[in-house]
VOMAR-948651 format. One record per residue (C-alpha): x, y, z; chain; residue number from 1. Coordinates in pm, 1 decimal. Layout:
BEGIN
       c1       c2       c3 chaine num
        X        Y        Z      A NUM
...
This chain:
BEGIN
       c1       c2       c3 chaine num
  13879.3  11074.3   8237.7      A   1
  13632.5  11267.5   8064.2      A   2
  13372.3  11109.4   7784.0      A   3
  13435.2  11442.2   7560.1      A   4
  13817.4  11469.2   7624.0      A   5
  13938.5  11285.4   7255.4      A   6
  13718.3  11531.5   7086.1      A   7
  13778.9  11820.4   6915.0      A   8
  13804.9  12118.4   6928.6      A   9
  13943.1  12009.2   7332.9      A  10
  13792.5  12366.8   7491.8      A  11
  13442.1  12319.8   7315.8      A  12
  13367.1  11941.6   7434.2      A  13
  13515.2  12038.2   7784.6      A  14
  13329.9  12299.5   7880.7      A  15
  13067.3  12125.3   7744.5      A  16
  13099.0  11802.8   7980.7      A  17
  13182.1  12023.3   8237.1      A  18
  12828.5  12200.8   8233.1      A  19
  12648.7  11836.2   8203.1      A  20
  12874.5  11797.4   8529.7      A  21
  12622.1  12076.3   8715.6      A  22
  12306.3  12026.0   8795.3      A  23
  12136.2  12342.1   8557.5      A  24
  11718.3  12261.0   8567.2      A  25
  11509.0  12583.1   8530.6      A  26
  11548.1  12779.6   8866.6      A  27
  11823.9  12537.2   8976.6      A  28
  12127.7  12737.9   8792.2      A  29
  12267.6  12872.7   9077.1      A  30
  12578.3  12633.7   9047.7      A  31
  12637.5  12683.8   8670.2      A  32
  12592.4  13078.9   8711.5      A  33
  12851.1  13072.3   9010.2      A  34
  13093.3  12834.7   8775.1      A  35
  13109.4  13065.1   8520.3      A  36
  13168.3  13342.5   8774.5      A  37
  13439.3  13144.8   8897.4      A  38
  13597.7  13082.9   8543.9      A  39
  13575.1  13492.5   8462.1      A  40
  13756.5  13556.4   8756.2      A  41
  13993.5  13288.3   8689.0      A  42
  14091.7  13479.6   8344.3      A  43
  14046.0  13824.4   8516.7      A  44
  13777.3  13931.1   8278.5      A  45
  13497.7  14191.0   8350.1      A  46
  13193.8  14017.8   8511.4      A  47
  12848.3  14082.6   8677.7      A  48
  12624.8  13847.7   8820.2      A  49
  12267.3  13942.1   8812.9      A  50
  11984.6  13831.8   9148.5      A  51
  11844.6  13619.2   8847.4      A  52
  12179.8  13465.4   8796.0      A  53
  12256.9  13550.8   8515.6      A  54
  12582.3  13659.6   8388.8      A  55
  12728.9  13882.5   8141.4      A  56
  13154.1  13866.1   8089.0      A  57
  13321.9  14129.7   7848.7      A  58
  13640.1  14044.1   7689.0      A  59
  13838.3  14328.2   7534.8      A  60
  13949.1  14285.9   7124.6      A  61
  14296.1  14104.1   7022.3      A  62
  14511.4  14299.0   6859.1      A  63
  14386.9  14476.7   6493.8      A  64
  14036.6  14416.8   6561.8      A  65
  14025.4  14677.8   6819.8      A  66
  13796.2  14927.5   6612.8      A  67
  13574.1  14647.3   6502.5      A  68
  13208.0  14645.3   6629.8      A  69
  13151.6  14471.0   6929.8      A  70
  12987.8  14168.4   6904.9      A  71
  12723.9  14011.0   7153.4      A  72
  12694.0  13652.3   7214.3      A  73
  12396.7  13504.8   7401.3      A  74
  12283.9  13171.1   7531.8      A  75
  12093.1  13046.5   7800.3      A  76
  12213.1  12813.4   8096.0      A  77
  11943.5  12613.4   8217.3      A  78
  11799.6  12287.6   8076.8      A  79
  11504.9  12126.8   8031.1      A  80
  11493.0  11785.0   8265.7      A  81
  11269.6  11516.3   8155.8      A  82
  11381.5  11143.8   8185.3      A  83
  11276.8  10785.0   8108.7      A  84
  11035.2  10668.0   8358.3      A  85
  11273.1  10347.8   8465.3      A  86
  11570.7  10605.5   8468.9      A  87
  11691.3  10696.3   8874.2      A  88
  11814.1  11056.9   8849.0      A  89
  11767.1  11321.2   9036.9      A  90
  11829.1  11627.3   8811.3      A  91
  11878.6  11876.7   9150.7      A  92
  12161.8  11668.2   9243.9      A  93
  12331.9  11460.3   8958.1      A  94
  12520.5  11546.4   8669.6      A  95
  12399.7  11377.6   8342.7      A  96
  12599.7  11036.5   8248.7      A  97
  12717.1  11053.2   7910.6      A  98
  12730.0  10853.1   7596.9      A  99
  12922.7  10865.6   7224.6      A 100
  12727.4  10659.5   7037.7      A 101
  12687.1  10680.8   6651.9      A 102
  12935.1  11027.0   6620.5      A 103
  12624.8  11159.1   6884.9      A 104
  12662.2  11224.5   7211.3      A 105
  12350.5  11180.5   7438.6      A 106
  12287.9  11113.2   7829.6      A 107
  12185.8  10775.9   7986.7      A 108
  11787.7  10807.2   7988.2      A 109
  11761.2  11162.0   8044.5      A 110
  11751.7  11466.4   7857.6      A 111
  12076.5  11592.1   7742.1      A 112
  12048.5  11937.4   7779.5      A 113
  12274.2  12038.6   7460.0      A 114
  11949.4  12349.4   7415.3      A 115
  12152.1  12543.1   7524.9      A 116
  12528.4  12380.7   7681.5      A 117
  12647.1  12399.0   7338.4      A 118
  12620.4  12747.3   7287.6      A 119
  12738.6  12814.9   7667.2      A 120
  12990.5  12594.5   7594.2      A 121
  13078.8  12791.5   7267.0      A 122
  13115.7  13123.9   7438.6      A 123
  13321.3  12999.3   7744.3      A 124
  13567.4  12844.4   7460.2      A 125
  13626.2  13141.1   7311.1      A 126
  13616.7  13386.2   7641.9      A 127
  13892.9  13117.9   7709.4      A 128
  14121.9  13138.5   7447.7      A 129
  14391.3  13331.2   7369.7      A 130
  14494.0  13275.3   6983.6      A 131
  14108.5  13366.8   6870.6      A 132
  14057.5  13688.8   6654.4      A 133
  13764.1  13893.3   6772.1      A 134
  13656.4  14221.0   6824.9      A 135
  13513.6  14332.3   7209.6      A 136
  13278.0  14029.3   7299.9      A 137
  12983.2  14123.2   7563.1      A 138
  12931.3  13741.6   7665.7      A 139
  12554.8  13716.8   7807.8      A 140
  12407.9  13359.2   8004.9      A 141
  12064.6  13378.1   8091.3      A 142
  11824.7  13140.2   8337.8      A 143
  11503.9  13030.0   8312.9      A 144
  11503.1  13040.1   7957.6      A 145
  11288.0  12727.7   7938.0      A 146
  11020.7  12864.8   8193.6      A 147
  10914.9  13178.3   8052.8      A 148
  11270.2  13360.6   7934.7      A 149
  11259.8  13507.7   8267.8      A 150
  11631.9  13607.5   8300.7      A 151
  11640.0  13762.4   7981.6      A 152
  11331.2  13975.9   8076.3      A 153
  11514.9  14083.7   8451.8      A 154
  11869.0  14121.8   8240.8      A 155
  11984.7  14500.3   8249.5      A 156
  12102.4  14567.3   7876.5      A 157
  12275.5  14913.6   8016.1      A 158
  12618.9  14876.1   7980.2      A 159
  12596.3  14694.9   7638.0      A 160
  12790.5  14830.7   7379.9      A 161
  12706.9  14565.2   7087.1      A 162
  12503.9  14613.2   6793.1      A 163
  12545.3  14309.9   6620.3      A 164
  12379.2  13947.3   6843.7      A 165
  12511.4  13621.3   6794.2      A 166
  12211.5  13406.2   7015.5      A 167
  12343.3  13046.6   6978.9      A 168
  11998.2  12851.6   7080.7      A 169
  11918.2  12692.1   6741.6      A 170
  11945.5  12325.0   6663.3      A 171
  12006.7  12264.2   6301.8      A 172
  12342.2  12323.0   6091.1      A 173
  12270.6  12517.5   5796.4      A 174
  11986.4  12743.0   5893.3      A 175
  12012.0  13103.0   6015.3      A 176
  11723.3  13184.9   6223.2      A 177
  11627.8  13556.1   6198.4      A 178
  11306.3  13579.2   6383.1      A 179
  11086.0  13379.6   6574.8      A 180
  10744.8  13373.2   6759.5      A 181
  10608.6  13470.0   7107.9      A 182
  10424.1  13260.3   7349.1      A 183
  10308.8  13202.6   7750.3      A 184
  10220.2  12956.0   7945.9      A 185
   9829.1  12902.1   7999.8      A 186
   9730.8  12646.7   8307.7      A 187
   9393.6  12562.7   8372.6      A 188
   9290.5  12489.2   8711.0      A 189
   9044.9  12279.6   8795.4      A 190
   8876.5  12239.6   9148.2      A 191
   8860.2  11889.3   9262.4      A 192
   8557.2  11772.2   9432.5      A 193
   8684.3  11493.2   9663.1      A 194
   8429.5  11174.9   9781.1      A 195
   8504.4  10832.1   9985.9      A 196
   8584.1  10537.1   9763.3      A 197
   8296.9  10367.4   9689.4      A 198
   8289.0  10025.0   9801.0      A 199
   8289.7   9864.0   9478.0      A 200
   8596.2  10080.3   9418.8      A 201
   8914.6   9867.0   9296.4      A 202
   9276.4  10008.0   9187.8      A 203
   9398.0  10038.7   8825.6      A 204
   9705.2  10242.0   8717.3      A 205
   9596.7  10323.1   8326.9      A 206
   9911.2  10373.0   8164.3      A 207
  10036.5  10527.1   7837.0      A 208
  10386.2  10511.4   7719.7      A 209
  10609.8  10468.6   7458.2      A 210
  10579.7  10798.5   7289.0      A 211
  10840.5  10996.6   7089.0      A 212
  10737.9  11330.0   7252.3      A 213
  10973.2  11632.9   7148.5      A 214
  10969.8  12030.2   7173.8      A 215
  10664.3  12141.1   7148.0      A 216
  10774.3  12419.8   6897.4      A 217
  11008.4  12310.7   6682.0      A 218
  10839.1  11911.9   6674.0      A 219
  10481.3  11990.1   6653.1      A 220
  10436.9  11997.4   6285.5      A 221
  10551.7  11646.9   6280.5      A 222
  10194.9  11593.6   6446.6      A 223
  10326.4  11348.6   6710.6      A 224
  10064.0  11213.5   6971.4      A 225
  10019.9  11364.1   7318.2      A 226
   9982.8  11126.6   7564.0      A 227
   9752.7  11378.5   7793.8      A 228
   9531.4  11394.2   7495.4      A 229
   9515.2  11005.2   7436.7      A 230
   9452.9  10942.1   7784.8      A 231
   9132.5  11221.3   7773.4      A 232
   9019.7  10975.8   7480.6      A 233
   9056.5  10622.9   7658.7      A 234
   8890.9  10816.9   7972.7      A 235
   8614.9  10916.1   7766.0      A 236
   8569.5  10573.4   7600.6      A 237
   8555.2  10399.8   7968.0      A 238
   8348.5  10669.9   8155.4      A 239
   8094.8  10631.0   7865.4      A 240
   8003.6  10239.7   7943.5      A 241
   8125.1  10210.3   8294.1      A 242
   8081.4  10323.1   8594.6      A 243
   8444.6  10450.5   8744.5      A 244
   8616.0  10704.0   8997.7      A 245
   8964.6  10813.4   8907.1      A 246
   9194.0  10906.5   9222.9      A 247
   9489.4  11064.8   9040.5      A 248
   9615.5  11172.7   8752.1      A 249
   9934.3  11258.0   8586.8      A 250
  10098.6  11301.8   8231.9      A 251
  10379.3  11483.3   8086.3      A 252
  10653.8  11729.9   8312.6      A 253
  10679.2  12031.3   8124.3      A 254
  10442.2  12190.9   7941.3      A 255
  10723.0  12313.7   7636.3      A 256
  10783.4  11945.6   7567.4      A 257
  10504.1  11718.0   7407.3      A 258
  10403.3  11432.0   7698.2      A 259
  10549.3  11083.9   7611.3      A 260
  10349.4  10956.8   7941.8      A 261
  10082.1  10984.8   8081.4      A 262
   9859.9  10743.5   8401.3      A 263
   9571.3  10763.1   8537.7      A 264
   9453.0  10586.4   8927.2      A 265
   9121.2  10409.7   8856.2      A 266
   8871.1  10263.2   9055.3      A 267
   8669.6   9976.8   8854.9      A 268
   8432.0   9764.4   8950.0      A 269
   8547.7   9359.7   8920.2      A 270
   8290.7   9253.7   8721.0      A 271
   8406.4   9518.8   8452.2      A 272
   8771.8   9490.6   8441.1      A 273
   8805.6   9203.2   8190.5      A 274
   8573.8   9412.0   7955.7      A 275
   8785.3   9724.1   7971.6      A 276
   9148.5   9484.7   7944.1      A 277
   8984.6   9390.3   7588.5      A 278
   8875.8   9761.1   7468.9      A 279
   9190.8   9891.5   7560.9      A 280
   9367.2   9624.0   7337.6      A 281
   9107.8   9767.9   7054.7      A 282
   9209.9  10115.6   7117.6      A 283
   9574.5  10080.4   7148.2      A 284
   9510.5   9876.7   6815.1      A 285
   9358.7  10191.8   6689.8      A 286
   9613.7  10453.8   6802.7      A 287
   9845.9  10269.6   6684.1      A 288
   9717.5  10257.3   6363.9      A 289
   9646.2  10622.5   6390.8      A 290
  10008.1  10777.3   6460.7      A 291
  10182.7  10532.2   6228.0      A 292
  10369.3  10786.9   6073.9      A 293
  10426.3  10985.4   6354.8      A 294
  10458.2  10714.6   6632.3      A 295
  10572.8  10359.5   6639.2      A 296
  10552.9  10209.9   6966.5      A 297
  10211.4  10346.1   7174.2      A 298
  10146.0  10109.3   7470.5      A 299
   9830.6  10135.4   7668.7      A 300
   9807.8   9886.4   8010.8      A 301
   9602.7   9861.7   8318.0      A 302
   9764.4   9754.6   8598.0      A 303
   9622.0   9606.9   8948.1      A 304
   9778.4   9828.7   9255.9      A 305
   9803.0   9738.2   9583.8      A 306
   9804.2  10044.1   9772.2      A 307
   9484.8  10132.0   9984.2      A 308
   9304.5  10433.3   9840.7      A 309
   9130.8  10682.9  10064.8      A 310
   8927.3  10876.2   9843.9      A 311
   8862.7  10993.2   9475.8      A 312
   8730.9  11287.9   9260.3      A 313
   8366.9  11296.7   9226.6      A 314
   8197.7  11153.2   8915.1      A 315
   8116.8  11552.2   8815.4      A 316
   8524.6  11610.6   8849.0      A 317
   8565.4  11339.8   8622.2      A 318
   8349.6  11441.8   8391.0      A 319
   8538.5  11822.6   8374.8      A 320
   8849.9  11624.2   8383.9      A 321
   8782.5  11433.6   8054.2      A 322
   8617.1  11718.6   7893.4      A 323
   8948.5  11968.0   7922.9      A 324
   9148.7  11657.8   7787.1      A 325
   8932.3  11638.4   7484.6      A 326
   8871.4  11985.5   7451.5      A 327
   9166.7  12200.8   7498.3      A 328
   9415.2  12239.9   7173.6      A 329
   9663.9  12060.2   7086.1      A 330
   9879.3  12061.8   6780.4      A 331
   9900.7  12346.8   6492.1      A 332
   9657.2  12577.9   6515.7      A 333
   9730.9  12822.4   6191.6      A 334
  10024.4  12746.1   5936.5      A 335
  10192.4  13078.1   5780.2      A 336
  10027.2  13100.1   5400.0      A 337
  10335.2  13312.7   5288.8      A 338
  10622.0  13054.6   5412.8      A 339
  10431.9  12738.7   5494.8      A 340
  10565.4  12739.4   5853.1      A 341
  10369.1  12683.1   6150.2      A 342
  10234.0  13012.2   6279.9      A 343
  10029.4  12931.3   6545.5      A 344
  10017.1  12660.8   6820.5      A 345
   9912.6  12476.4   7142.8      A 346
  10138.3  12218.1   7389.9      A 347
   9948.8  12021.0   7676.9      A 348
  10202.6  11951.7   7801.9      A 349
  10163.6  11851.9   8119.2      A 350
   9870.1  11745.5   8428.9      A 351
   9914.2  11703.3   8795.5      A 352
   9687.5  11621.4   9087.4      A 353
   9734.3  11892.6   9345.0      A 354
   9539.2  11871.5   9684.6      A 355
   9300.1  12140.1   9560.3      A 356
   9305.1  12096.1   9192.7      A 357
   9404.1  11938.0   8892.8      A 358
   9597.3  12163.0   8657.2      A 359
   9671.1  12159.5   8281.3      A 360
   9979.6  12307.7   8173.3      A 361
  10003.8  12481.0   7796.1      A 362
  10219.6  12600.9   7616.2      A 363
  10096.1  12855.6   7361.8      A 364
  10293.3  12992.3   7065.6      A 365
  10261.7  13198.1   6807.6      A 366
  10432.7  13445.4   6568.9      A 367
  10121.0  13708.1   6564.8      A 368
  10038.4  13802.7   6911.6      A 369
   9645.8  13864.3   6801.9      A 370
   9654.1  13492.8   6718.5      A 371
   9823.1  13405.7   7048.7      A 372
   9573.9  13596.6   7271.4      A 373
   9269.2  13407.4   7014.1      A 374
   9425.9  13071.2   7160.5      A 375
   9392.7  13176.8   7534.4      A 376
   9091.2  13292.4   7479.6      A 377
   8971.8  12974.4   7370.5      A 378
   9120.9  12781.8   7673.5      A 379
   8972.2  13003.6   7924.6      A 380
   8615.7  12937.1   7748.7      A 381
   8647.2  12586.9   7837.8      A 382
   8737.4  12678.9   8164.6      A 383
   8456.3  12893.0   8225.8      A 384
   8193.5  12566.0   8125.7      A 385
   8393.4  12323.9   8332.7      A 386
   8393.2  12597.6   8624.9      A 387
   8803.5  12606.9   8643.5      A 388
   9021.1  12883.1   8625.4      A 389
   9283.2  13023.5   8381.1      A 390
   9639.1  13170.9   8484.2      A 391
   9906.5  13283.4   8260.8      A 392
  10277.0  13315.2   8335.9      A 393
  10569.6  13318.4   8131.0      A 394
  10476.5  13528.4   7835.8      A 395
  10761.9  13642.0   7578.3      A 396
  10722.0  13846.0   7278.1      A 397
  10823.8  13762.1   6915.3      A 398
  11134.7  13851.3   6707.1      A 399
  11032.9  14017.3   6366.0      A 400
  11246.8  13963.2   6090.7      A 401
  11437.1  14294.4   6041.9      A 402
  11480.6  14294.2   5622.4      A 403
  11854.2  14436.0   5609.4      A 404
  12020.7  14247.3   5799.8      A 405
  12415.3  14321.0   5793.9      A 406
  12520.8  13990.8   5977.4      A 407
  12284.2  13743.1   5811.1      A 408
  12443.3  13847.2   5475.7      A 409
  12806.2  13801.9   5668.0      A 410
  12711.6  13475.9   5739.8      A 411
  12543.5  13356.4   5404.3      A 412
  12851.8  13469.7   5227.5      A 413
  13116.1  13295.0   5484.6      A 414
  12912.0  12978.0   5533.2      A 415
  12901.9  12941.8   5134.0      A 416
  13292.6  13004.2   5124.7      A 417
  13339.8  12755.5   5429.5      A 418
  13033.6  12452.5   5331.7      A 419
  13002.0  12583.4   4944.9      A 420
  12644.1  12579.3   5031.5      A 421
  12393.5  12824.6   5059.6      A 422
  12252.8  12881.9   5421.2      A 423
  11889.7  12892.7   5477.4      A 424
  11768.1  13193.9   5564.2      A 425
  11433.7  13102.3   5808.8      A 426
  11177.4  13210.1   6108.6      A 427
  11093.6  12965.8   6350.8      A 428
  10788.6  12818.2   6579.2      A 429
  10983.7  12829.1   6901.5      A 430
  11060.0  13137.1   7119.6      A 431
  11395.9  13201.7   7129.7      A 432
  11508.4  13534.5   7395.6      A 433
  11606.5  13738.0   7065.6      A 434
  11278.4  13860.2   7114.6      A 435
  11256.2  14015.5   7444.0      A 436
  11689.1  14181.6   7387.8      A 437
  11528.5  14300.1   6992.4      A 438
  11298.2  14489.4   7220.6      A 439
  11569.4  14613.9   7493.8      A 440
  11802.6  14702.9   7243.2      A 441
  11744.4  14922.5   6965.5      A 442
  11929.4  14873.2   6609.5      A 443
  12029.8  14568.1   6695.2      A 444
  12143.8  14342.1   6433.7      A 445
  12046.6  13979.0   6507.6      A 446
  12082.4  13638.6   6371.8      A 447
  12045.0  13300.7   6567.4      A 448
  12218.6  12969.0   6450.6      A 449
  12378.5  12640.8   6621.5      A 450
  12454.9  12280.6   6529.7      A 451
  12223.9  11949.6   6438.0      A 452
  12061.6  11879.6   6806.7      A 453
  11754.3  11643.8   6742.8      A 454
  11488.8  11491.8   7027.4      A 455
  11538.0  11834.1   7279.2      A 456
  11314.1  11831.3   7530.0      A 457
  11299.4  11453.4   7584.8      A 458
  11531.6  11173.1   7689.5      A 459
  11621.9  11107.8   7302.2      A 460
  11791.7  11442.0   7272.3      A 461
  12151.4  11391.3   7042.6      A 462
  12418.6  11642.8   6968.2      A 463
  12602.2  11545.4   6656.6      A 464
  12938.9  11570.4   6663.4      A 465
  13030.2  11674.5   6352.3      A 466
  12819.4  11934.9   6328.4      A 467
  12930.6  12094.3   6689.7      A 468
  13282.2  12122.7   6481.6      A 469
  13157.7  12288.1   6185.4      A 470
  12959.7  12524.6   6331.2      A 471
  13270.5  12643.6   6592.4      A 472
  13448.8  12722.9   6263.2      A 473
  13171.0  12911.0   6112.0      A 474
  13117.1  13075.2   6429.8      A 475
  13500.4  13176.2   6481.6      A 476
  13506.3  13301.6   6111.4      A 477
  13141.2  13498.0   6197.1      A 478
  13322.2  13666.4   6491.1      A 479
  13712.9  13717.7   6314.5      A 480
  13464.5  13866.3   5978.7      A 481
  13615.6  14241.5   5932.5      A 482
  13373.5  14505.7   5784.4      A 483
């Protein structure tokens, strides 16, 4: 028996469990892609499956909506995979357990991966049925969204016949997103130096948990802390009285969510351990105090470790180490004047210890490109003076608002009939792919909307219920609307 199967609609919440039944990371969507293969040749609808994996289905018009215009629908299939750090789960191999709890569903510990199974889960309901009105449907699931876009960048827009888009990526009921910003991914590498332990040298994991975290576009105005950027402050506040080495460090998994962890290997000396237990009770006092409107529950520890430690970063890799920490951005970076949105922003979202280097992952938005190239410029400046290097990946452009829009008055005037409320018309400070298909297709008509998702990127993500039904029937009307 299935968690989802009392809920309706039945097709929605199915295919919905059914997709938290694959495995569908970023680069691992080869099983989802290859399900929804399976279930167009199943219904013996038109299909192509792309070397990215992605797939695009066509489903021909029910009868009197034949001459209608075709309609587009778009989401992406993979997920983002973060999880509690007492949570087993392997996210290449395991489907997500999960829970109804509070007219939400969310997964045990992990993320739930609703950005973007909802919207996949939307379109496979109605490619399924057969008592839906709608015109021709060109049904498109993408990959690697949550990496770069990188399917919708390889996706061959050829045979599309649609000028109106329906992408179904946003996460709150009564907004209509109609353009959003562009971004990349900036890492900083840094070279590690590597020396013997020194003799004095004793094992400490520095730890830092208990942060909300979040998507580092739509969550960052809510100024949450970053627990790479705390841990380049306690760093700093040790290295500047004591003498240590640090072996290791790690914080964060993907540089598009904000880090809710973050530890550091130390090596202290014995006679300065007690010392540095009683300023991290000061500081943790102190952040604490800081983020009290942001965060509730930031824990700082230092634990002993047992494990034998071969060798360290120099005292000069350190030093670069803390100085990125403190140095690279984090947070808003310019707010909009006109709409009081965030315009411009940066995510460190993640570091790892590599053999070679240490690298600092970012994630860079903004809605004026000028701004977003300012931003990397700025990161590879403190790369030059810490002698690391810069590389950029990933890198989307943004959706501009298109000022007659035939759709987004469609939908303002059916939402009102169906909610009697007025839908907000806004942009957004998260890439969504609208950007790169606005670009591949020209004339297109575009509007992006979905149902009340809250914590995405992080193991606190929730789909609410209610709102998954409401915004199926605004959807279905949407796609049944004749001109």
């Amino acid at each position: 028996m299935g968690v989802l199967e009392n809920l309706e609609p039945k097709s929605v919440f199915y295919f919905f469990e059914e997709i938290c039944n694959i495995p569908h990371g970023s680069k691992n969507e080869k099983k989802l892609s290859d399900y929804i293969v399976h279930f167009a040749e199943k219904k013996g609808l038109y299909y192509r499956q792309d070397e990215k994996n992605n797939v695009l289905i066509k489903k021909t018009a029910t009868q009197g909506y034949e001459t209608q215009p075709t309609i587009i629908l778009q989401s992406h299939i993979d997920m983002v995979c973060e999880k509690n750090g007492n949570i087993e789960h392997d996210f290449e191999k395991d489907g997500l357990k999960l829970i109804i709890e509070d007219g939400k569903i969310k997964a045990d510990g992990t993320t739930l991966g609703a950005d973007n199974g909802i919207g996949v889960a939307y379109m496979l309901a109605i490619l399924d049925a057969e008592n839906i009105a709608h015109p021709d449907i060109e049904a498109i699931f993408t990959t690697e969204e949550e990496i770069g876009m990188e399917g919708a960048k390889a996706f061959d827009v050829s045979d599309l016949k649609g000028k109106i888009f329906i992408n179904l990526d946003s996460e709150e009921q009564g907004e209509l997103v109609i353009s959003c910003c562009g971004g990349n991914k900036t890492n900083v590498l840094l070279p590690i130096v590597w020396e013997k332990v020194p003799e004095w040298g004793m094992p400490y994991l520095l730890k830092i948990t208990g942060l909300k975290g979040g998507h580092s576009g739509t969550d960052i105005h809510l100024q949450r802390a970053n627990a790479n950027k705390l841990m380049g402050r306690i760093l700093l506040q040790i290295f500047n009285v004591y003498d240590i080495r640090i072996c290791n460090i790690l914080g964060g998994e993907k540089d598009n969510a904000i880090p809710r962890e973050a530890e550091t290997v130390l090596l202290l000396k014995s006679d300065d351990v007690e010392a540095i237990k009683k300023m991290l009770v000061l500081l943790n006092k102190a952040l604490n105090n800081e983020y009290k409107q942001s965060e509730n529950n930031i824990s700082v520890s230092l634990l002993p470790m047992t494990e034998k430690i071969g060798k360290c970063f120099s005292k000069d890799t350190v030093k670069k180490l803390i100085s990125i920490l403190l140095l690279i951005p984090y947070g808003i970076e310019t707010m909009d004047i006109y709409t009081d949105l965030v315009e411009s922003s940066s995510n460190i979202g993640a570091v790892k210890t590599e053999k070679e280097h240490i690298i600092f992952c970012n994630a860079i938005r903004s809605s004026v490109a000028s701004k977003q190239r300012f931003i990397a410029h700025k990161i590879d400046i403190i790369a030059s003076l810490t002698g690391s290097k810069t590389e950029v990946t990933g890198e989307y452009p943004e959706w501009p608002a298109k000022r007659e829009s035939h759709i987004c008055k469609v939908c303002q005037e059916l939402y009102k009939k169906l909610y009697r409320q007025e839908l907000k018309i806004i942009s957004i400070h998260a890439g969504l792919e609208c950007g790169i298909f606005s670009g591949k297709l020209k004339d297109i008509d575009m509007v992006s909307f979905g149902p009340n998702i809250t914590g995405a990127h992080s193991p606190d993500e929730k789909a609410d219920i209610d709102s998954v039904i409401k915004i199926w029937e605004f959807l279905l009307k949407v796609i049944a609307y004749k001109n």
